[in-house]
C-alpha positions in Angstrom: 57.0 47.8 122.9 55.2 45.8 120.3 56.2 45.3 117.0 55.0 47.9 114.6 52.6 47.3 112.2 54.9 48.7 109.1 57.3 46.3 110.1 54.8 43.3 110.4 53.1 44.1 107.3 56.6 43.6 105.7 57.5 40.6 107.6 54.0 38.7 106.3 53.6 40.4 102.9 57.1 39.5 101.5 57.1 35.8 102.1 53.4 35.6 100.6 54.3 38.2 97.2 56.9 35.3 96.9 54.5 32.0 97.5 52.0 33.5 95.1 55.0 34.4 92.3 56.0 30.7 92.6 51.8 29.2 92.7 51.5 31.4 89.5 54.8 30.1 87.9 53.7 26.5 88.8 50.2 26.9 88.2 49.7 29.6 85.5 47.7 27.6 82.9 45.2 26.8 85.8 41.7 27.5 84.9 39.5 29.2 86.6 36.3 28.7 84.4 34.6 29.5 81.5 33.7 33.3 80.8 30.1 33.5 78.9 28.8 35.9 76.8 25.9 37.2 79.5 28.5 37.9 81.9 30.2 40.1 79.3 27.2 41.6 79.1 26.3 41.6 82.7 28.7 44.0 84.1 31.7 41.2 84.0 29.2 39.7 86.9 30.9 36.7 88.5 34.2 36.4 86.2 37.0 36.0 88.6 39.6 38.7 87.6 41.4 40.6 90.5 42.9 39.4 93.6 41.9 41.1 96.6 43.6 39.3 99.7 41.4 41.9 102.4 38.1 40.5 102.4 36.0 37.8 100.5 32.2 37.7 99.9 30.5 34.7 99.6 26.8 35.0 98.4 25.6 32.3 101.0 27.5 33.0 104.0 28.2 36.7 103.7 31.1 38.6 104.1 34.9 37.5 105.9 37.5 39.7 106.5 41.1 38.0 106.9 38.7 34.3 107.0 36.6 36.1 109.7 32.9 37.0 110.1 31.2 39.7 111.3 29.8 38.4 114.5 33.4 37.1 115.2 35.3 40.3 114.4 32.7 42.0 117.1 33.3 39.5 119.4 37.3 39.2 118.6 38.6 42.5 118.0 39.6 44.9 121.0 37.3 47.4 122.0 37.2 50.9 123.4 37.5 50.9 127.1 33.7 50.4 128.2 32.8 50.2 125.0 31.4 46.8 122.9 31.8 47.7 119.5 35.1 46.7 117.5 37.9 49.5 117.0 38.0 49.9 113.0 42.0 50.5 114.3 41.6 46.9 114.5 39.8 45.2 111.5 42.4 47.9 109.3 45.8 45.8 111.6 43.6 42.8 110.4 43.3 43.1 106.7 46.6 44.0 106.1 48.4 41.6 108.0 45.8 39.0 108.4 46.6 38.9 112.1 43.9 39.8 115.0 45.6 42.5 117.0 46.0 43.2 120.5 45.1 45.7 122.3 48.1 47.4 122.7 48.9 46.9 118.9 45.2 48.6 118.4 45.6 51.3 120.7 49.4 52.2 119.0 47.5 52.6 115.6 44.9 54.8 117.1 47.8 57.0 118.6 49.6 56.7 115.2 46.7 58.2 112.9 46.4 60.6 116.0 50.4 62.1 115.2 49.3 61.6 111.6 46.3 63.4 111.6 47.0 66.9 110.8 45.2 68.3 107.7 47.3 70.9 105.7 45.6 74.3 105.5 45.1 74.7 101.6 43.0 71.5 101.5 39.9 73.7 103.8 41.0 76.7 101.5 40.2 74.8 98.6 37.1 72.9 100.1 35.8 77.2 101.0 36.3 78.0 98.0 33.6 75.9 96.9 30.0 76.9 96.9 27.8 75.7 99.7 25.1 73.8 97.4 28.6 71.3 96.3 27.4 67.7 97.0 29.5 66.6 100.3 30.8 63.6 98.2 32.1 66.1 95.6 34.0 68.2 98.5 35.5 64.8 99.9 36.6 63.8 96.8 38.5 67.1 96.1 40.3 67.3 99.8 41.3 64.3 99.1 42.8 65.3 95.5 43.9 68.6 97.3 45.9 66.4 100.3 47.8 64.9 97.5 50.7 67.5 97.6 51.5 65.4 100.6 52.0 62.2 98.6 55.4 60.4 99.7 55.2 57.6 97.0 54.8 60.6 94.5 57.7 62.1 96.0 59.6 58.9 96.4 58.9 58.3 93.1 59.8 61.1 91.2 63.6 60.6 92.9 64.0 57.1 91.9 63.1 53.9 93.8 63.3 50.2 93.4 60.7 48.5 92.5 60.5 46.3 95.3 60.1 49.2 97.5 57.0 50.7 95.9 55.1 49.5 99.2 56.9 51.7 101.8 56.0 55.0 100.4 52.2 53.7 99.5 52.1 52.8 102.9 53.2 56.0 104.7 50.6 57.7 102.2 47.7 55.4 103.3 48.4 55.7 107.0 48.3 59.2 106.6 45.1 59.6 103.9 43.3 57.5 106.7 44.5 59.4 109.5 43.0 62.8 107.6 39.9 61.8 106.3 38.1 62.2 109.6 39.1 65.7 110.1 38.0 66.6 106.4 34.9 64.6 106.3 34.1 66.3 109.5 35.1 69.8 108.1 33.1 69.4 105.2 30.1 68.1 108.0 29.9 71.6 109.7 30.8 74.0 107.0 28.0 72.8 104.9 25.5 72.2 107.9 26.5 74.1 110.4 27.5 77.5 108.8 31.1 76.3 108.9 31.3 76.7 113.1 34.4 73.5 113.3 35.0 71.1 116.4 39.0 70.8 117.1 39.9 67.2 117.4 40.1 65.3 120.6 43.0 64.5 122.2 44.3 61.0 123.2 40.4 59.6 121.9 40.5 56.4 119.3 39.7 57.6 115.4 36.1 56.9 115.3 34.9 58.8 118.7 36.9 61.3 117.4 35.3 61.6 114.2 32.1 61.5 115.7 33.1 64.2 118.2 34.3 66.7 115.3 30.8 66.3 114.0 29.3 67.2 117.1 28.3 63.7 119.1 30.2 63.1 122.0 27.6 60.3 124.0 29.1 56.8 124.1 26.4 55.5 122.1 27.3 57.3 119.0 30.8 56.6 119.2 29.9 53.2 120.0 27.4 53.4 116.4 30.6 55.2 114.4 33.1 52.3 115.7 30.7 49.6 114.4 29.7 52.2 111.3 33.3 52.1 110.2 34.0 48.3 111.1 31.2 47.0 109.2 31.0 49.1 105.9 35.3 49.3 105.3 35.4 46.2 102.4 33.3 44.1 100.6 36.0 42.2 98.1 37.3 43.7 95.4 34.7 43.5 92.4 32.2 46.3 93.7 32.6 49.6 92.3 34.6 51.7 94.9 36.8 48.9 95.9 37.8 48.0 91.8 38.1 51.9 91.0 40.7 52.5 93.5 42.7 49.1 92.8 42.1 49.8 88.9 44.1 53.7 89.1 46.4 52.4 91.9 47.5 49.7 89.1 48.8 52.1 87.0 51.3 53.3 90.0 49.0 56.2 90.8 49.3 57.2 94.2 46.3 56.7 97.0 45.3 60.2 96.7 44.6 59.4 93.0 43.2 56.0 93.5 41.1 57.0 96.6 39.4 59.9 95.0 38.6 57.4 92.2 37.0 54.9 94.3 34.9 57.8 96.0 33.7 59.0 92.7 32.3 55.7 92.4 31.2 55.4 95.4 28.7 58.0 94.8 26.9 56.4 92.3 23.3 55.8 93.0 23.8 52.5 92.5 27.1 52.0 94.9 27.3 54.4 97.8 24.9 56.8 97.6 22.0 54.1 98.2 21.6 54.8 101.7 20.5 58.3 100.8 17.7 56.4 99.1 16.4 54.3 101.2 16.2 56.8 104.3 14.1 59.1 102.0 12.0 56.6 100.7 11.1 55.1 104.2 10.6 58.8 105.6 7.9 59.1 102.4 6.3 55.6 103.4 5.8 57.1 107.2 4.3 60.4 105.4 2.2 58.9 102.8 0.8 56.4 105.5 0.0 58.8 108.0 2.9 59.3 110.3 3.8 57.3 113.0 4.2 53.9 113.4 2.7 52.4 109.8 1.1 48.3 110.4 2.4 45.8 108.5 -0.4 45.6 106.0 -0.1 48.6 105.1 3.6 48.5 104.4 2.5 45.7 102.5 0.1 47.8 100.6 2.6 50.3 99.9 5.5 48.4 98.7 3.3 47.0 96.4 1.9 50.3 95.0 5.7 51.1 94.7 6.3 48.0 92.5 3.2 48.4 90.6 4.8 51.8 89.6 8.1 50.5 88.3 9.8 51.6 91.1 12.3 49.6 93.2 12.2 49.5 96.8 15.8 50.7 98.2 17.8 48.6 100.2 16.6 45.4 99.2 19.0 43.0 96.4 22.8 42.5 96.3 24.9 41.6 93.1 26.8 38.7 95.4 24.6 38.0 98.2 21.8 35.4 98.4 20.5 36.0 102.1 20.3 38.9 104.3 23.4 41.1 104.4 24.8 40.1 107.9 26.0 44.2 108.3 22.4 44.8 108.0 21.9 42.3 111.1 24.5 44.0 112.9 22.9 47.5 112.8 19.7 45.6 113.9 21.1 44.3 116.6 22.4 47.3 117.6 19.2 49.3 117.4 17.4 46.8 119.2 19.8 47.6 122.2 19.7 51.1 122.0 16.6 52.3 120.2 14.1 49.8 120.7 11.2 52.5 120.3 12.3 54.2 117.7 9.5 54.4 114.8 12.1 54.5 111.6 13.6 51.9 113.2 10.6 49.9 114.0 9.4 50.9 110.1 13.0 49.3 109.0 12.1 45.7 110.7 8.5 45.6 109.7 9.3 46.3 106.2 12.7 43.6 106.7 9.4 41.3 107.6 7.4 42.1 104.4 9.7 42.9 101.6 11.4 39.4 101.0 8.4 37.9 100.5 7.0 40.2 98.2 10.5 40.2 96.0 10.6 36.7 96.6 7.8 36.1 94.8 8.8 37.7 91.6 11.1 35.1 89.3 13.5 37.9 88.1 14.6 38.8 91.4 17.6 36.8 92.5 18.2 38.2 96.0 15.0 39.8 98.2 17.0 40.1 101.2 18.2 43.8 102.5 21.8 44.6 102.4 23.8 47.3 104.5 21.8 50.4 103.1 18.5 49.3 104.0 19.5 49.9 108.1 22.3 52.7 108.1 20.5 56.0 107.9 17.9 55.4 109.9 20.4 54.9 113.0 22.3 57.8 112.0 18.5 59.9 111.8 18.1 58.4 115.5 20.8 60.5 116.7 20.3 63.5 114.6 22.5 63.0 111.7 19.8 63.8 109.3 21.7 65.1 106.4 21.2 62.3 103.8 23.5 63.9 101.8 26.4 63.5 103.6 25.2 59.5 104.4 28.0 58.4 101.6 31.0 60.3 102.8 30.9 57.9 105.8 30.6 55.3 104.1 34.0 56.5 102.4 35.2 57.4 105.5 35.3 53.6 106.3 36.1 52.0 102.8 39.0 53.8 103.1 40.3 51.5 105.4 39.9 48.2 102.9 40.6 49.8 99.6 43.8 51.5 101.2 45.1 48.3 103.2 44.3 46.5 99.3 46.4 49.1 98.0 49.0 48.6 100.2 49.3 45.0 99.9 49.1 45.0 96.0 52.3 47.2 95.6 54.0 45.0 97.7 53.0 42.2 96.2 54.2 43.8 92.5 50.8 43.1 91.2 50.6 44.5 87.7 48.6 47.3 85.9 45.2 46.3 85.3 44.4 46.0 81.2 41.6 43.6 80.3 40.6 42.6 76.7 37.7 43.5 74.9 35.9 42.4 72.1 32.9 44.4 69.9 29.5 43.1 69.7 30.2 42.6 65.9 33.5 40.8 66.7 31.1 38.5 69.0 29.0 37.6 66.6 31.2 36.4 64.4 32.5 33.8 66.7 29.3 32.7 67.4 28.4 32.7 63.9 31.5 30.7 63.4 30.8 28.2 66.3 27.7 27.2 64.8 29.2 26.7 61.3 31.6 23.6 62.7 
């Protein structure tokens, strides 16, 4: 029997919490830079403030996970049997104990969220008591406020524990929130599209073929699109919205049920999460407006201008970090071009990934005119006849789960503190200018 992953995540956190205590004991007058005033301004854009051990984004090079790419982790991490997509079982094993796992480690997580997995009753009593026209992403983030009743750290906590221990119980809870959300996001799935006619779970199958299966896909190729769905979109560092909102509560000792639901509120924002309801809709008006079909590349051309010429944006296109094109939006490429080759959306998708930098790239302001994750995603989900753009997002939380809760995780057991940055007024800012210039 392989060692469980509770008990690794212990044996590799512990000796790190204590490394880093010591680097910032040694090494606390270190600096890290200089903090200008446009960044203050900006959104805190670039100021190094958070530690987030998951994942790192580098705006050259793209995103690493544990020090590893994308086209490594799909290449590295074990698979379904048959199957050639990572297990998202696996990249979770990875970020918190920056270890690849085996198979048999990957497969004993996926029977682990299996025995985990059950959804207490109130949380679909509250989620039916809600009118039908509720946003999916506001139903997610209430089961998952609902689930809380089931929190062990609030439990654990409310009896007394050590300090030291704060991991254990904010580990149980994140196994379990994880284990859930596929059964809720699901429920929410077919009671809102599907006049509320469920799918029971599937025995002995690995989380995302399961997921996919409770909404009503069982071919391989859709589980196969879920397992790299949920690999590819489950962190992105620590500074993006949904990511930062769930360290940010969690800081203040909230449990993951709090801090999750946070991070999903933010996720929702149009400009976090909910992007890839955007750009599906606004490729689907580009095939309309342009006749239907399969639209030439001039004319794309013609239209993206016309959109830019209007003050619009086009969707997809721009990152806050990244300098070149997102390499999860090259992943779902790669994958359409191996099941989908024909598909028009798809086919629109490429020919406007062929027009678009150039036309951003052309415009000084623009930092970044390369697609990111949103500007692929829907249109592979549309392929297989997930066409409700407004449940696009709760997938995507589906997966962040898996980063933002593994963060969590690690950042109790590392005993990192609550989160309370400084601020200043714009009148206080100006006299220190002011001041600045006087000397």
């Amino acid at each position: 029997m392989s060692q469980s992953l509770k008990s690794l995540f212990a044996e590799v956190i512990h000796p790190h919490a204590a490394a880093v205590k010591q680097m910032v004991a040694e090494h606390g007058s270190f600096k890290l830079g200089e903090i200008t005033l446009a960044q203050v301004y900006s959104g805190m854009k670039g100021m190094v403030g958070m530690i987030t051990e998951t994942s790192k984004l580098d705006p050259e090079e793209g995103i690493r996970f544990r020090g590893y790419s994308i086209p490594e982790l799909r290449d590295m991490l074990p698979k379904a049997p048959g199957g050639n997509e990572p297990l998202p079982e696996g990249i979770f094993f990875l970020m918190l104990t920056g270890k690849l796992p085996t198979e048999e480690q990957t497969t004993s997580l996926s029977r682990e969220w299996e025995e985990r997995s059950q959804v207490p009753p109130h949380v679909f009593a509250a989620l039916d008591a809600l009118p039908l026209y509720t946003h999916p992403m506001t139903q997610f983030s209430i089961a998952i406020l609902a689930m809380r009743t089931e929190s062990v750290f609030a439990h654990e906590y409310e009896k007394g524990i050590n300090k030291k221990d704060y991991w254990d119980p904010m580990f149980e809870d994140c196994m379990n929130l994880i284990a859930r959300l596929p059964r809720v996001a699901a429920y929410i799935y077919r009671r809102t599209y599907f006049n509320n006619q469920q799918i029971e779970p599937l025995k002995g199958a690995d989380w995302s073929a399961n997921f996919a299966h409770m909404m009503g896909h069982d071919s391989k190729e859709v589980a196969e699109l879920f397992r790299l769905y949920m690999t590819i979109h489950t962190d992105h560092e620590g500074g993006n919205v949904s990511a930062h909102s769930t360290h940010l509560v969690g800081s203040a000792l909230s449990d993951a049920y709090y801090s999750f639901s946070a991070g999903i509120n933010g996720l929702a924002g149009p400009l976090h999460g909910l992007a890839n309801q955007e750009v599906i809709r606004w490729i689907l008006e580009l095939q309309k407006d342009l006749g239907g079909g399969l639209p030439s590349k001039e004319q794309i051309e013609q239209y993206v201008n016309k959109t830019l010429s209007e003050g619009k944006v086009v969707p997809g296109y721009g990152h806050a970090v990244l300098r070149k094109t997102d390499p999860r939006f090259e992943a779902q490429m790669e994958f359409a071009k191996k099941y989908m080759p024909d598909d028009d959306i798809c086919n629109i998708v490429w020919r406007v990934y062929d027009v678009v930098p150039g036309i951003l790239g052309s415009i000084k302001k623009i930092q970044n005119p390369w697609p990111n994750v949103d500007a692929h995603s829907g249109a592979l989900l549309l392929h297989y006849g997930i066409k409700e753009y407004d449940f696009f997002t709760v997938l995507f939380g589906v997966s962040r789960a898996l980063g933002v809760l593994a963060q969590l995780t690690t950042s109790r057991a590392m005993g990192l503190p609550i989160e309370r940055p400084g601020s200043i007024t714009s009148e206080g800012l100006l006299k220190k200018i002011n001041a600045a210039k006087a000397v």
